[in-house]
Structure formats: structure tokens, C-alpha cells
C-alpha positions in Angstrom: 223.9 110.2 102.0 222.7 114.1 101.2 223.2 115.0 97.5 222.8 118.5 97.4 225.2 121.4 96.3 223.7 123.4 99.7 224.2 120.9 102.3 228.3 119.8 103.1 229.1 116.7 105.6 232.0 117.8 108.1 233.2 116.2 111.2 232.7 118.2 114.4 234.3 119.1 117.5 233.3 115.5 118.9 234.5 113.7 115.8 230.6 113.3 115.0 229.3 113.4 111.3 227.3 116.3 110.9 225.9 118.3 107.7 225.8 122.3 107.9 224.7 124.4 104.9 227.2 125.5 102.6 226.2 129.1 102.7 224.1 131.8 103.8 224.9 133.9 100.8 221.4 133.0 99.1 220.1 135.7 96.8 216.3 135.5 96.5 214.5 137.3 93.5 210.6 137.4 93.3 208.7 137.3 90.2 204.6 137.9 88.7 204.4 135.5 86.4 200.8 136.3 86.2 199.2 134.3 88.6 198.2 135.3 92.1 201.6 134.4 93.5 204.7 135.5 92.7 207.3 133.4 92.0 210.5 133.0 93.8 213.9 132.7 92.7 216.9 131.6 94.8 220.6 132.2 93.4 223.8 131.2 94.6 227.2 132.4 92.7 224.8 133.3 89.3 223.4 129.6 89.5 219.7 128.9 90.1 219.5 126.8 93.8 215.8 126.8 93.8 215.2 123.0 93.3 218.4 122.4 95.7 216.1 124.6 98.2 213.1 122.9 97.6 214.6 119.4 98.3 215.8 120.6 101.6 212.4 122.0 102.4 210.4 119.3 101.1 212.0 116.1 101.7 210.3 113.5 103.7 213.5 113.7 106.2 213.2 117.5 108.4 216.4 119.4 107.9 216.1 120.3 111.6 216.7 116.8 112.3 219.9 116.4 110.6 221.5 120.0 109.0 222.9 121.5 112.7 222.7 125.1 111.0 219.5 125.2 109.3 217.3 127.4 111.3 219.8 130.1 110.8 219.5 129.4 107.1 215.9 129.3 107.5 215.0 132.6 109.5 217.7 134.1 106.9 215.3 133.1 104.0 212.1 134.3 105.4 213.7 137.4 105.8 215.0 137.5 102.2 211.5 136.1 100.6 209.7 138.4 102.8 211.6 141.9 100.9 211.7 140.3 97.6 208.1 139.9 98.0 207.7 143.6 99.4 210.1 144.9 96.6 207.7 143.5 93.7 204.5 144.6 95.1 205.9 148.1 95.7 207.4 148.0 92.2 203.8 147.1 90.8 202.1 149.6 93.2 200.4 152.6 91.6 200.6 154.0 95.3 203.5 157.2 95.5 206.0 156.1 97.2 207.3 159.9 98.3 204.2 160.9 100.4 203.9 160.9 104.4 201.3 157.9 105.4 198.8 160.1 105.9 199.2 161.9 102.0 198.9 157.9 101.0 195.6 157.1 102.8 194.2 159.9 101.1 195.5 158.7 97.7 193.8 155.7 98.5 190.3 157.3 99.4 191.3 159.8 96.1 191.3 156.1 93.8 188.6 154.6 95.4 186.2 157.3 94.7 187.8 157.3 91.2 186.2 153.7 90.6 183.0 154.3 92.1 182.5 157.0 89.8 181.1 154.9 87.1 178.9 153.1 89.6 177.4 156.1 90.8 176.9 157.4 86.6 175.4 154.2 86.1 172.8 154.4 89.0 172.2 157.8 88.2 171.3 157.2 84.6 168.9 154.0 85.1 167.0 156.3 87.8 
């Protein structure tokens, strides 16, 4: 019934069909490709799973209906998408990263005047 290379059909302790997820070994990379978003990645043994993920997610059937381990395999995903994502913003940051929290709001206040600079020239000149 499931096609998928992530989802496995095993009899349980009751004799009962039931399908679990193959593993929780998922290794999620995130990605600017430009746009807004990033876009993620999921691999599995060096093999792209992303469409085998997305046809879990997305079918018109809930995994939580059918896949007895899938909210493990769920929260384990946020987790992973949620540091890829964090990795690639603080990999395209111009923020320091080797400055106390309150070295780093000042950096920010330190850029932000940079850019008004050219405001304030500007205004000055036309006055």
C-alpha cells in the first residue's frame, strides 16, 4: 500500500500491520538559492529523500494516522530544519560571531548609523 523508501510495513506485538519509519538518521542541509527562503535538503545514506519526505508530509492520507512513529520523526525534523536554517543565516551574517550580546547590539547600532549616513549627507546637501 505505501511506496516509499522511508516508511517499512512490520507486524506488531499484536500481529497488527503497522508502518514505522525506516529511520531517524535524516541529514537536513539548508540552502539560499536566492529567493527569500532557503531551500532545504534531506539526505539519507548520500541519497537525496526530499521528495520521499514531501510525500509523507503532503499526501492526502496524515501520516499520524497510519505511520505509529511519526511524530518522533517529525519533532526530530523540526529540530534538524530549525539549525540548518540557523547555521545558513549565521554563515551569511555580517554580525561577529566572537562578541558578548551586548558588543553585538552595539555592532548593530554601529551598522545602522553606517546606512543612515548617506541619508543624513543627502538631507544636508538639498538644505
Amino acid at each position: 500500500m505505501i511506496i516509499n523508501r522511508l516508511v517499512k510495513e512490520c507486524i506488531n506485538e499484536n500481529g497488527e500491520k503497522v508502518y514505522k519509519m525506516v529511520t531517524h538518521d535524516i541529514d537536513v542541509i539548508a540552502k539560499a538559492t536566492g529567493g527569500l527562503a532557503p531551500t532545504i535538503i534531506y539526505m539519507h545514506n548520500n541519497q537525496d529523500v526530499t521528495d520521499d519526505i514531501r510525500q509523507i508530509r503532503f499526501s492526502a492520507r496524515s501520516p499520524y494516522s497510519y505511520i505509529e512513529d511519526y511524530d518522533e520523526f517529525q519533532t526530530m525534523l523540526y529540530h534538524k530544519e530549525q539549525k540548518a536554517i540557523n547555521d545558513l543565516y549565521d554563515s551569511i551574517s555580517l554580525r561577529p560571531k566572537n562578541m558578548t550580546p551586548g558588543e553585538q547590539t552595539l555592532w548593530s547600532f554601529g551598522i545602522l548609523l553606517l546606512m543612515t549616513i548617506p541619508l543624513l549627507v543627502a538631507m544636508f546637501i538639498l538644505n
